[in-house]
N, C-alpha and C positions, 0 to 999 in steps of 0.2 A: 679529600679523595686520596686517595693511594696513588703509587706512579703507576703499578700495573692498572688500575683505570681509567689513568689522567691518558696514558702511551694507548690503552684498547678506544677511547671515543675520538682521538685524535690520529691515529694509525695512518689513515689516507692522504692525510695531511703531511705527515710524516715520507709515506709513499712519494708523493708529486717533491717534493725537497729534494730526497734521494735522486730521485729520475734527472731530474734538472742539473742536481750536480754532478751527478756522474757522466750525463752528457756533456757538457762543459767539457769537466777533464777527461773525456775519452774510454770512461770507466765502465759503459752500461752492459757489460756479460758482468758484472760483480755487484749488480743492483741489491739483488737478494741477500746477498753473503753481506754489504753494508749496512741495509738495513737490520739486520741481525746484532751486527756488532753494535750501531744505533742504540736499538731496544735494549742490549746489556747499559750500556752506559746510562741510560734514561732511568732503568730498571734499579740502579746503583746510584744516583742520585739524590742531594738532599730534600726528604719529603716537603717539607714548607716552604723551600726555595719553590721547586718544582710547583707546589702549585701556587704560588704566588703569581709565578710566570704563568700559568694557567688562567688564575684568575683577571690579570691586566690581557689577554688574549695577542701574547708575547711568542705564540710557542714555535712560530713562523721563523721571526728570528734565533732563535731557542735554539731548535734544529739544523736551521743552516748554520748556524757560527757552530755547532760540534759537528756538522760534514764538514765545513771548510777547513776545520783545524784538525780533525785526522787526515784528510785527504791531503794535505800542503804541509804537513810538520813532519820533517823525517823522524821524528823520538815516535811517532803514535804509532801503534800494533796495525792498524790498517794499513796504512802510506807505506810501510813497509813490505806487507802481505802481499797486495794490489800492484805494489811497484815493482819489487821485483818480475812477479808473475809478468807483465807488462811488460817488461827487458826483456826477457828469456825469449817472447816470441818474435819465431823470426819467420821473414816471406818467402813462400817457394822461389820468389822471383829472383832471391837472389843468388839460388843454386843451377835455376834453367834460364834459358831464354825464351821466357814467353812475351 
């Protein structure tokens, strides 16, 4: 199989990963935008590795060990993307008294 059809039959799977961990880390307005970046890297991935993990039905762990390690390594394009964005916002609370 290809990665683009190993990533299209397993996609929801992929979905509930995402959700979970970006709950976790606080992350869930950036679900979408992660799982995108996800899909590049799956997309870009070696073909026989990827479906080997496919075929051993690995892909659970697969996907979370690449969320975990974009979302917690400050080198990866996401952790950075997500994390800044995440600093920058600040609470009305802290300019009024509500």
């Amino acid at each position: 199989m290809t990665n683009n059809e190993i990533l299209e039959e397993s996609y929801s799977l992929l979905q509930q990963c995402v959700n979970y961990q970006a709950r976790k880390y606080g992350w869930l307005k950036y679900t979408n935008d992660i799982i995108q970046d996800i899909c590049l890297i799956v997309l870009q991935y070696d073909n026989e590795k990827l479906n080997k993990t496919y075929q051993e039905k690995h892909l659970n762990a697969f996907y979370t060990g690449i969320l975990v390690r974009q979302l917690n390594s400050r080198n990866s394009p996401a952790y950075k993307k997500y994390k800044k964005d995440n600093d920058r916002q600040v609470s009305i609370s802290e300019f009024y008294d509500i």
